[in-house]
N, C-alpha and C positions, 0 to 999 in steps of 0.2 A: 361473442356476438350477443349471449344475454345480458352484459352486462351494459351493451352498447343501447339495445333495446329497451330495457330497464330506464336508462338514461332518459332515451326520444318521449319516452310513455311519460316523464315526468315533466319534459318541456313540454311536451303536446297538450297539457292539462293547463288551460291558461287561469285557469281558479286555483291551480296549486300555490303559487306564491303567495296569493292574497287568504287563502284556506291559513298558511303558515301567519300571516303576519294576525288574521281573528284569533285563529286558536286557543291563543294564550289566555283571551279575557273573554271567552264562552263560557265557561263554568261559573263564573262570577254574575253574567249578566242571568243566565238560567237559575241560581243560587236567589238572584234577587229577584226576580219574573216568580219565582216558589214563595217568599216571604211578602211579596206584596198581594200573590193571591189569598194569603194566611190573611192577613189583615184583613182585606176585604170578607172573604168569607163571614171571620167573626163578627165584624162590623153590620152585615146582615142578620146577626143572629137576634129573633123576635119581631125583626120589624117588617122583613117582606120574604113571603115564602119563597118565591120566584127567583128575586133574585140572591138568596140562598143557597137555592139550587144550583143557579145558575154559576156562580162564587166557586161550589161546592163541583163541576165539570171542569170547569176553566183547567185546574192541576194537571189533565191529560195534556196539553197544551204542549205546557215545558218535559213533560216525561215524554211525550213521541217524539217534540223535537232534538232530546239529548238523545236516545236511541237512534233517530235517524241520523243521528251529527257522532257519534263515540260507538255505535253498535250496543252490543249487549251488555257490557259494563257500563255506557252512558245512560239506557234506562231502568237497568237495576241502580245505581245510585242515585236517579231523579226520582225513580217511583217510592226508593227509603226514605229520604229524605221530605218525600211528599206524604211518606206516609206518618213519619214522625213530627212533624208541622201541624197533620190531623189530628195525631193524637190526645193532645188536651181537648178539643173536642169531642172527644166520644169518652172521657173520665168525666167531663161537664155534663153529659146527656145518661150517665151512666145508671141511672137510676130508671131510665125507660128502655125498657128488655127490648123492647123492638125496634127501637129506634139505634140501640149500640149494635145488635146483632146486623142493621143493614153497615152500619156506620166501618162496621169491622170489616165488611164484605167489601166498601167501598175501597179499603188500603189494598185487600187481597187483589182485587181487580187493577189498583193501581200496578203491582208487583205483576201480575200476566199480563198488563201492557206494553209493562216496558222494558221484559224481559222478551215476548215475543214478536217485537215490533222490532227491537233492536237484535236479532236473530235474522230475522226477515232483511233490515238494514243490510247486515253484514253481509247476508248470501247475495244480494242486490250488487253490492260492491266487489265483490269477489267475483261472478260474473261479469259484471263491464269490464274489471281490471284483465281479467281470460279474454274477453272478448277485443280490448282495446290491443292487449299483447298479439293474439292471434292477427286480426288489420295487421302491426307493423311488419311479425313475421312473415305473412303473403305478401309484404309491401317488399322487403328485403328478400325474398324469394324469388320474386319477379325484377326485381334491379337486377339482382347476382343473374339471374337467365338472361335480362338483356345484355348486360355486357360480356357474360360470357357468348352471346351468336355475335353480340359486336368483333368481339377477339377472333371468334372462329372464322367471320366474314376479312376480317382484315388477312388473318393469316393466309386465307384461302388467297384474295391479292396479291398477297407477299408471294406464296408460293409458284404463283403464276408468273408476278415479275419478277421473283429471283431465279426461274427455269431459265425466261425470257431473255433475261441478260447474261445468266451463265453461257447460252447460247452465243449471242453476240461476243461475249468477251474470249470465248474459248474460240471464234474467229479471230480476235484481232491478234492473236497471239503468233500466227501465222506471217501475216505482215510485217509483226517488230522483229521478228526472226530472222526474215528478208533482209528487212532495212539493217538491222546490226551488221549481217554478213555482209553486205555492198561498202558497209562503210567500214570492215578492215580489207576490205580487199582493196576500196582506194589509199590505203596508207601508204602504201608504196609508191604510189605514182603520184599523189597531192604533193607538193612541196611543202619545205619544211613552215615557214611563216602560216600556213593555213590548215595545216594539222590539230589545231585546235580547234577549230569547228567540228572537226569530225569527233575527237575528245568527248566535244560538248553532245553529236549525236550520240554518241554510242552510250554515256553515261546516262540521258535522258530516256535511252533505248533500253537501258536496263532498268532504271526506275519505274517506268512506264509495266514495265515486264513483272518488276515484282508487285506494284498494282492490283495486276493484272490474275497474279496467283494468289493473293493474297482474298482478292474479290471470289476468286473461284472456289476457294477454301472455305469463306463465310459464305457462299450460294448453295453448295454442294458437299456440305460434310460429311465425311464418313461415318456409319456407327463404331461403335469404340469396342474393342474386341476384348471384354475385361478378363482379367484375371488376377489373383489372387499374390499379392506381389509385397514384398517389403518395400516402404517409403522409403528409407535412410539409402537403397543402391540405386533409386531414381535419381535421388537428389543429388548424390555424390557421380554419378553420370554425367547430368549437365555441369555440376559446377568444375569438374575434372579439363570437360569442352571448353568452356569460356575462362580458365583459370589464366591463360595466358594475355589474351584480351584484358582481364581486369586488373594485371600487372601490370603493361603497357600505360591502363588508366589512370594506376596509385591508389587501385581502391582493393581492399582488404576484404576476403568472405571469409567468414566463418557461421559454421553451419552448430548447430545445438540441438539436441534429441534428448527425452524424456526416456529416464531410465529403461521404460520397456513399449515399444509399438509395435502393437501387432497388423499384421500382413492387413493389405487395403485391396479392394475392390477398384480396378486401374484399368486402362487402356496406356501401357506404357510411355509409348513412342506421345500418343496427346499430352498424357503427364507433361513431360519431356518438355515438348512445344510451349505447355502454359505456363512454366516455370521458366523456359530459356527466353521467353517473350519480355517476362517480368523482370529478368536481370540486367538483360538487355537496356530495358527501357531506366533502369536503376544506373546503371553505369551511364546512359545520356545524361538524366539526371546529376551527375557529381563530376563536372571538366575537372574540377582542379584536383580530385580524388575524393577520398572518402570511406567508410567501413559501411558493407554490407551483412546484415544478420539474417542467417535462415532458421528457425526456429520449427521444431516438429515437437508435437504434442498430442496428446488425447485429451478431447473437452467432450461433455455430453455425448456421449456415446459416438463421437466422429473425430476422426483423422484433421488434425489441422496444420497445415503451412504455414507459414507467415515468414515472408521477406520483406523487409524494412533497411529502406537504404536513409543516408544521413544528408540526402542533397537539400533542395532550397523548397524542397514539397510540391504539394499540390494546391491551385486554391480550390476554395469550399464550393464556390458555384462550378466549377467543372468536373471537381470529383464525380455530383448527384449525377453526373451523364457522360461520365468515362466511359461508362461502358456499352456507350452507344455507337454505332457504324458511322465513320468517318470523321469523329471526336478525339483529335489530337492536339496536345500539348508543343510537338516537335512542331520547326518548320518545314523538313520536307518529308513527314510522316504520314502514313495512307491513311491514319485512323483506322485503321482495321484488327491492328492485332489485339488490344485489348476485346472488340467485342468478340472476335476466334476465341479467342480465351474463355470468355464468359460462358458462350455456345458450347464449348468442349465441356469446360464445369458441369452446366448444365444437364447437360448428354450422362454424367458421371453422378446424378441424382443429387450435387452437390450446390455448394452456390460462391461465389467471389464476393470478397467486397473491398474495400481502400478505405481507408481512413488516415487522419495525421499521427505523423508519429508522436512521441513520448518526448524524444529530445529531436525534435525537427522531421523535417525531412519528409515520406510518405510511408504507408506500409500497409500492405496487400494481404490479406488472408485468405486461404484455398476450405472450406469446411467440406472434405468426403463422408458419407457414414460409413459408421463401422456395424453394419447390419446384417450377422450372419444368414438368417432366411433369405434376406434381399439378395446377399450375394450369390446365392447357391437358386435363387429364382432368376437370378439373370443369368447364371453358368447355364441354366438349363434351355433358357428360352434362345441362346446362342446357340445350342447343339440342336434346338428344333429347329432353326431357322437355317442352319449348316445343313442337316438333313433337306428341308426341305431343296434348300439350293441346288442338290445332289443329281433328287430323287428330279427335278426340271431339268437339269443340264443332260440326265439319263435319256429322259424320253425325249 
């Protein structure tokens, strides 16, 4: 974020660019602004006191404005250089004591002009820069506030209409129940030529149903009951489940583990579901077959998955919102189970993501932490909330 700020503060400064493109030939113009005062000066000498004197002022000119332009080295090297220009002048006058003794007084005061003038400069600028940083920071304090009550306000939405509909949907579930049962009890009696309609109910009856669980799942998740579990007997669990199915398909799993993984921070049975979702959706991915790879790793202090199948991939604009509620690739897919997936990750302080494969195809990565405190602050806050449960079902 500082650096992000750091940034704004430099676009925001609409003199910055054109400050860059002078900069280079300021000293040069200051450098000659010094020698044509010189001249002038001397060119006064005898013939008008006044403007002598005045000749003899003008030098502060270029030393405050190199001070106010470079800070404290820009008017110690105006005011040396102003005062070494003077110099032949006061070995010229040297022979009148009073006149060298102010003359010499006149470079010393050059030197505390342009040394405290460009002090003064610098703290000037060093404050607006604090104070222009501070603006953005309240500025970005107050953006991050609003869209965090935006988020809370949506969520609070959310949570109302996905009560709202878990409701209704945990109605309809009733109905298709009915209708399923009506329509094997007419099989028997429908003749044969028109059994196919019913076919067609019953299979639309169950689509409809897993819909229907599938919605209820992403409205109404369960907290995840973690504990402390080796990844390599998750994995070989599901792929054990589906090993037959993915023969059938012609598609080959093999699973890979890094010489040593220690125990994860789990909700099993979700595990489970994120991963059998994923292979799932991998085996759709590859009709004609295929090799699937499960890979288990430690990166950055977290547990990683990654299954990568060799099908025909994913494209790049559907990826960025796969993981959105009813965002499917299939054509009679509910869009649901990747975002279950995401929510379960989520729930497991972890995060999903998909990306293209290496050599084709798509590939799905799970990051868990591996955070002992963490795990052993969620072990605990489970047995407070167990207790709790307890001690209300008691009274």
């Amino acid at each position: 974020m500082a650096k992000q700020i750091k940034e704004e503060l430099v676009m925001s400064n609409p003199f910055s660019s054109r400050e860059k493109q002078t900069r280079h030939w300021q000293p040069f113009v200051l450098l000659i602004a010094i020698v044509v005062i010189t001249i002038l000066h001397y060119q006064t000498v005898g013939r008008s006191s006044l403007w002598h004197e005045i000749s003899q002022r003008l030098y502060y000119l270029p030393i405050i404005y190199a001070a106010y332009s470079y800070g404290f080295r820009g008017g110690l090297m105006a005011s040396v250089v102003s005062a070494a220009m003077y110099l032949p002048h006061i070995v010229q006058h040297w022979a009148n004591q009073h006149s060298t003794i102010n003359q010499f007084a006149e470079t010393i005061l050059f030197l505390v002009i342009g040394v405290v003038t460009g002090l003064l400069a610098e703290r000037e600028q060093r404050e607006r820069a604090q104070k222009e940083q501070t603006n953005l920071e309240l500025k970005h304090a107050y953006e991050e506030l609003r869209s965090t009550m935006d988020q809370l306000l949506l969520a609070d939405r959310h949570a109302s209409l996905g009560q709202m509909s878990a409701a209704i949907v945990h109605e309809i579930r009733n109905p298709l129940g009915a209708i399923k049962g009506a329509a094997e009890a007419l099989e028997t009696k429908i003749p044969q030529e028109r059994a196919e309609f019913l076919d067609i109910i019953k299979r639309e009856v169950e689509r409809l149903n897993r819909l229907v669980t599938d919605f209820l799942q992403f409205a109404r998740p369960r907290s995840p009951e973690m504990l402390l579990l080796p990844p390599r007997e998750v994995v070989d669990s599901v792929v054990k489940l589906i090993q037959k199915q993915a023969a059938q398909a012609h598609v080959s799993i093999t699973v890979h583990e890094a010489n040593y993984l220690p125990t994860v921070m789990m909700d099993a049975e979700q595990m489970k579901q994120v991963l059998l979702n994923l292979i799932l959706n991998a085996l759709d991915a590859m009709p004609q077959g295929g090799t699937l790879q499960i890979n288990l790793a430690e990166q950055e202090g977290h547990f990683v998955l990654a299954v990568q199948d060799s099908g025909k991939g994913i494209d790049a604009i559907v990826r960025d919102k796969l993981f959105s509620p009813f965002v499917t690739t299939k054509t009679r897919g509910t869009g649901l189970g990747l975002a279950i997936a995401h929510r379960l990750v989520s729930q497991h302080g972890g995060r999903i993501h998909v990306s293209a494969g290496v050599a084709g195809g798509a590939k799905f990565e799970i990051w868990l932490p591996l955070n002992v405190s963490q795990a052993e602050t969620m072990i605990s806050s489970q047995f407070r909330a167990k207790v709790r449960g307890e001690d209300g079902h008691g009274g």
